[in-house]
C-alpha positions as CSV (number, residue, x, y, z in Angstrom):
1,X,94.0,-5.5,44.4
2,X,92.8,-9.3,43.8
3,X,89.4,-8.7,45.6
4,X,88.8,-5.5,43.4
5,X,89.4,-7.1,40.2
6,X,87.1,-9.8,41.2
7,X,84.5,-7.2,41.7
8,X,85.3,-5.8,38.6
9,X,85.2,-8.9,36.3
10,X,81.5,-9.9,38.4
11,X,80.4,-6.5,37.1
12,X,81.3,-7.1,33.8
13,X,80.2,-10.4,33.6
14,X,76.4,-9.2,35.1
15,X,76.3,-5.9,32.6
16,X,77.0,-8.4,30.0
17,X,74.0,-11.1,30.8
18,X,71.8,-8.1,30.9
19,X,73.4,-7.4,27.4
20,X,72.7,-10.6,26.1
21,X,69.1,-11.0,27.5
22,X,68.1,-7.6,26.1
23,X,69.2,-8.8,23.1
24,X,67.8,-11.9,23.2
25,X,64.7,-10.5,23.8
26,X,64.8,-7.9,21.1
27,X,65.5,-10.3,18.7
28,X,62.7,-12.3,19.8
29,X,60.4,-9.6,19.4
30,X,61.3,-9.1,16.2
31,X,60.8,-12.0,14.9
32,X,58.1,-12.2,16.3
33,X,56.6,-9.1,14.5
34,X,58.0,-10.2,11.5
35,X,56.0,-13.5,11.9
36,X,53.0,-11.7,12.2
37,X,53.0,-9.4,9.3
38,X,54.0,-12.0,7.1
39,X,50.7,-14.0,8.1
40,X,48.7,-10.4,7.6
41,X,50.1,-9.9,4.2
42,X,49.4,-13.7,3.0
43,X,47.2,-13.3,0.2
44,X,44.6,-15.6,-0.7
45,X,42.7,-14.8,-4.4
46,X,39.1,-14.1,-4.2
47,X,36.8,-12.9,-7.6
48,X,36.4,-9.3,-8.2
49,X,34.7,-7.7,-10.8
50,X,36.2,-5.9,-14.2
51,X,33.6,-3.7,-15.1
52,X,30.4,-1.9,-13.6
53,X,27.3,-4.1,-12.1
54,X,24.2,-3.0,-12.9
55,X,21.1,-4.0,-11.2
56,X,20.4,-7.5,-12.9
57,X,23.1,-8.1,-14.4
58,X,24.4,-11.6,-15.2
59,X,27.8,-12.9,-13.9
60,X,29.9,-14.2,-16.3
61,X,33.6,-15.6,-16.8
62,X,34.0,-12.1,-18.9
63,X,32.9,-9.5,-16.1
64,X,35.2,-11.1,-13.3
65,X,38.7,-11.9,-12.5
66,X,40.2,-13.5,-9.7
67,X,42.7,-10.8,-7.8
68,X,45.1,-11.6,-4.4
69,X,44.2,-9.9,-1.3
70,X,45.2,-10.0,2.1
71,X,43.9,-13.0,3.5
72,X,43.5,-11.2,7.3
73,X,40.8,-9.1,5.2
74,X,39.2,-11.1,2.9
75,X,35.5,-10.1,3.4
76,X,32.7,-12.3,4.2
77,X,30.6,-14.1,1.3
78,X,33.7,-13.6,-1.0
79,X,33.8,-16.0,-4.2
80,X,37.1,-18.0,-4.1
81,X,36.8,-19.3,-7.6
82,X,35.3,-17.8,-11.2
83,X,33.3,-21.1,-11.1
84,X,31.4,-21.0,-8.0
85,X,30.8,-17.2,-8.9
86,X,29.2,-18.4,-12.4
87,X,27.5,-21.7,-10.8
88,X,23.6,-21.9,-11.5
89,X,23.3,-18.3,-13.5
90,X,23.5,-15.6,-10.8
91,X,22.9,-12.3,-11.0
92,X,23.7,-8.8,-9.4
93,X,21.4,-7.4,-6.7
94,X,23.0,-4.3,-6.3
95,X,25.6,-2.2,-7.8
96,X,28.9,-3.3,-7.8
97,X,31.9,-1.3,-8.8
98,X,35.1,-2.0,-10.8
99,X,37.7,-3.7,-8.8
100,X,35.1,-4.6,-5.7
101,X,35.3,-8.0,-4.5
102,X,32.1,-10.0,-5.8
103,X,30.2,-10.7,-2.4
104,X,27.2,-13.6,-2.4
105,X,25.1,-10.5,-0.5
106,X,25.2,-8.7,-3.5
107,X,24.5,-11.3,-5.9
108,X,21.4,-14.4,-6.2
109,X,21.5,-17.5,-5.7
110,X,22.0,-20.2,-7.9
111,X,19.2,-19.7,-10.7
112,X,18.0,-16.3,-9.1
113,X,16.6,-13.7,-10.8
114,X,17.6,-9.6,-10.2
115,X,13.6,-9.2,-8.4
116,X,13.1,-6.5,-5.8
117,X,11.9,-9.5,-3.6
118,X,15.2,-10.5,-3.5
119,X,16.2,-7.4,-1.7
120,X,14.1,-7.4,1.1
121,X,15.3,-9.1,4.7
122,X,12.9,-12.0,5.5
123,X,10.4,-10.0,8.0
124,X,10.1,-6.7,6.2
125,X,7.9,-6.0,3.2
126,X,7.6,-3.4,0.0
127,X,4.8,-1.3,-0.7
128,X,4.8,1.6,-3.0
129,X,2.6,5.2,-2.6
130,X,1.8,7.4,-5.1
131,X,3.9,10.8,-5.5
132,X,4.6,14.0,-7.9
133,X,6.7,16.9,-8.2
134,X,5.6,17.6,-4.7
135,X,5.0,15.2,-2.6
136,X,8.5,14.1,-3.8
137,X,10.4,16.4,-3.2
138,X,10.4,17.7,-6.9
139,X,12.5,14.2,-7.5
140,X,15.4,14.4,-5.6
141,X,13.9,11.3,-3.7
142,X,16.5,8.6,-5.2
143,X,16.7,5.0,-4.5
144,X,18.4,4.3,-1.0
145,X,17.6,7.3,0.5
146,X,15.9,7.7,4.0
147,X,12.0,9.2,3.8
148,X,9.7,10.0,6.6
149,X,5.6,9.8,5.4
150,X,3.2,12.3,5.7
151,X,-0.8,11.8,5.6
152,X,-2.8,15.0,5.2
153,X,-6.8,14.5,5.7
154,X,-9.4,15.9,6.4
155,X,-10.5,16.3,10.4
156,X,-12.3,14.0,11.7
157,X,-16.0,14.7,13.5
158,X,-19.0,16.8,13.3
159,X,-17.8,19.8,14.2
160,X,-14.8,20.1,11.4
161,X,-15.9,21.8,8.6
162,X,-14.2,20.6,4.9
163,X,-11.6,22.4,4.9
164,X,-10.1,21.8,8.4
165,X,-7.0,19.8,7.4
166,X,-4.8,17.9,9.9
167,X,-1.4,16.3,9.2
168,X,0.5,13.7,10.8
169,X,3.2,11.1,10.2
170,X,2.5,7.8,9.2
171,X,5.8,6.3,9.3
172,X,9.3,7.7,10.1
173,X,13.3,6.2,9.0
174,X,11.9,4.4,6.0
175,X,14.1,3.7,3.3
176,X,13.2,4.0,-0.5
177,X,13.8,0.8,-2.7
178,X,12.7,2.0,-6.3
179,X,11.0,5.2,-8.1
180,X,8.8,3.8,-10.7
181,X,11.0,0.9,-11.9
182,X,14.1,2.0,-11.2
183,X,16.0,-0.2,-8.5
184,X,19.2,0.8,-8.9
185,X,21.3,2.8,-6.2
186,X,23.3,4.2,-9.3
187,X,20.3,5.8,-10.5
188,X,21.5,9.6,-8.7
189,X,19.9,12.2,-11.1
190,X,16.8,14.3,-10.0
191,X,13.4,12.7,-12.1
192,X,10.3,13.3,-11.1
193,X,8.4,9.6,-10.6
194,X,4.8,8.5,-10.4
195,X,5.4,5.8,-7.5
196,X,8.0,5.6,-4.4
197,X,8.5,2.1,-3.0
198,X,9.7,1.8,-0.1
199,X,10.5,-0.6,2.9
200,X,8.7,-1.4,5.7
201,X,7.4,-4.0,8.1
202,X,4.0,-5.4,7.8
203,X,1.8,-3.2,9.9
204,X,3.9,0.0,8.5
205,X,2.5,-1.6,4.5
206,X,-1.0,-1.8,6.3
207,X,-1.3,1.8,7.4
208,X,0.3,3.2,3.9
209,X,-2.5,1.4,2.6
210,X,-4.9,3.0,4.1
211,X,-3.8,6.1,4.3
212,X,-3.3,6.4,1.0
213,X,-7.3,5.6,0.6
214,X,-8.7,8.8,3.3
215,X,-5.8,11.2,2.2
216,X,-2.7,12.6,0.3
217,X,0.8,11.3,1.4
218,X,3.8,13.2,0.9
219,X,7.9,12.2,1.5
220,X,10.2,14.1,3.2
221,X,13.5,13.4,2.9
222,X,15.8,13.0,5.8
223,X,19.6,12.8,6.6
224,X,20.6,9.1,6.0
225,X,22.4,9.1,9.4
226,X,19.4,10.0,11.5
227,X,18.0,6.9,12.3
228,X,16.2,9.4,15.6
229,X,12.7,8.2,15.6
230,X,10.4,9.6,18.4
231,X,6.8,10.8,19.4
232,X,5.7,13.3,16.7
233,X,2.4,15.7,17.1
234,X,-0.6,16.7,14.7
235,X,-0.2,19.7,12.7
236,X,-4.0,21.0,12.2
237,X,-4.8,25.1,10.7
238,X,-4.3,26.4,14.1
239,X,-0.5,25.9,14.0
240,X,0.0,27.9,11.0
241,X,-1.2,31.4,12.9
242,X,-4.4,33.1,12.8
243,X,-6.1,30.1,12.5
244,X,-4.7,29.2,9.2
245,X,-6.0,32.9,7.6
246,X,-3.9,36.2,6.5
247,X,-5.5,38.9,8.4
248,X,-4.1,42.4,6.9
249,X,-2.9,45.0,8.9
250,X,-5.6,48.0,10.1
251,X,-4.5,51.8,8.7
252,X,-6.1,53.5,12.3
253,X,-5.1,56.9,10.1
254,X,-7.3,56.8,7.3
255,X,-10.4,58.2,7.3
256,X,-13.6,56.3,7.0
257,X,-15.0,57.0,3.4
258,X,-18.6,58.4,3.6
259,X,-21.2,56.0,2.5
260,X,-23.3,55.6,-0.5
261,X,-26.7,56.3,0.7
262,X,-25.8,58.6,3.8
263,X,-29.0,59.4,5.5
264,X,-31.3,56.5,4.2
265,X,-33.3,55.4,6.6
266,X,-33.5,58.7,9.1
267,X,-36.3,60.7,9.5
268,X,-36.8,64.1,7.3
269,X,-35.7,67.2,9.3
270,X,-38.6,70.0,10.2
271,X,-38.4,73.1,9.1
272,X,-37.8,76.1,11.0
273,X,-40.4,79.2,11.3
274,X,-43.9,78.7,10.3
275,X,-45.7,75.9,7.9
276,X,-49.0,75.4,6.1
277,X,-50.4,71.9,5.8
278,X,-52.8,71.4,2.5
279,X,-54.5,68.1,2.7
280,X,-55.3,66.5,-0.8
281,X,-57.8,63.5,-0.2
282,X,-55.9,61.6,2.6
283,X,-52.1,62.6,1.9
284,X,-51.6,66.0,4.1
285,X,-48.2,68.3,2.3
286,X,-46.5,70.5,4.7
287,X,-45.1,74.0,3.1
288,X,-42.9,76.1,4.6
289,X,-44.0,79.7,4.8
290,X,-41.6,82.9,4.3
291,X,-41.6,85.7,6.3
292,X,-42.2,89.3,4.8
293,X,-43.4,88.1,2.1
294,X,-40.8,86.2,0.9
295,X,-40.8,82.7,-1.0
């Protein structure tokens, strides 16, 4: 009986250092959890805007507040203080929406001015191309949006006649910065514009250029997503069927309609049964004669 309760008192002992390790352990983890959420929910107090940026518009101790937020997700270029946000006169680049933190991508730099320069990355360039109703896509081209460009000329050679016309594209994935003067990505409403500016690098600006001297251009607007870029081909009249002509369809039932002057040009037919020829100076006149008398 002693060497069994021995046994059992081992066994309870062991079942309860497991106990106490598990635990142990458990609440180890759990503090250690807790540890870490409480560092992802420190806040920290960045600026954020009170009201709705416009393209150029000034920040000021009025249009800004400071808010907490969770310091594991404040974003990059985030103003810590309404002062540094203010410093030197800045201004908004791009829209900026009520509540959104103000970020120093978004805004100029100290003394900066809301220009369309300020925009552009430091190796690409802004060029603008005349459009219509048409050629843009009856306004519905907006600022942001993704355009491929189109160049429609004349063929090249001396076997083209004028009105061989060949199409091809000029650039592809390019992204639209203003229409006339409006900048702003806010500006969502259909209007028809005069001028597209867009975004390019500095060969892409050179052959808009001349393209837009030896032909028309046209935009065609494309699924922001698709950045797909590729080898493209030459549209020229044969593509479009027929060689670019409507040929109608041939009735093979209808009848050919007799023509005007039926007979012009044959010889006279000769008359059957006798003649008499009377010759009057040089001009002979052929008569037909009746028989029995007859006229």
């Amino acid at each position: 009986m002693g060497g069994r309760n021995l046994l059992i008192i081992g066994l309870a002992v062991f079942i309860g250092l497991i106990a106490v390790y598990l635990a142990n352990a458990y609440f180890t983890g759990f503090q250690e959890e807790q540890q870490r959420q409480a560092e992802e929910n420190r806040l920290e107090r960045i600026v954020v805007a009170t009201q709705e940026f416009q393209f150029g518009a000034p920040l000021t101790t009025t249009n800004m507040r400071l808010a907490n937020w969770p310091a594991s997700s404040v974003p990059q270029g985030a103003f810590v203080s309404i002062e540094e946000a203010t410093r030197g006169g800045r201004v908004a680049l791009r829209p900026i929406a009520i509540g959104e933190p103000i970020l120093s991508s978004k805004v100029s730099g100290e003394g900066g001015r809301a220009t369309l320069s300020a925009l552009l990355p430091e190796e690409l360039r802004a060029v603008s191309i005349p459009v219509n109703q048409v050629t843009g896509v009856a306004g519905f081209i907006r600022v942001g949006d993704v355009v491929d460009v189109l160049l429609t000329r004349q063929i090249p050679g001396d076997g083209a006649n004028t009105d061989d016309r060949m199409t091809n594209v000029v650039l592809e994935n390019v992204m639209v910065l203003a229409i006339d003067q409006v900048a702003s990505e806010n500006a969502t409403d259909p209007q028809v514009g005069q001028t597209a500016t867009v975004q390019t690098d500095l060969v892409g600006a050179q052959k808009l250029t001349l393209a837009r001297q030896i032909g028309a251009l046209s935009l065609v607007l494309r699924n922001v997503e698709n950045q797909d870029v590729g080898s493209t081909r030459v549209i020229t009249k044969s593509d479009l069927g027929a060689s670019g002509y409507f040929i109608p369809e041939t009735n093979t039932n209808a009848q050919p309609a007799p023509a005007a002057n039926a007979g012009a040009g044959l010889a006279p037919r000769r008359p059957s049964g006798p003649t008499m020829s009377i010759i009057r100076g040089t001009e002979p006149t052929t008569y037909q004669v009746k028989r029995n008398g007859g006229r």
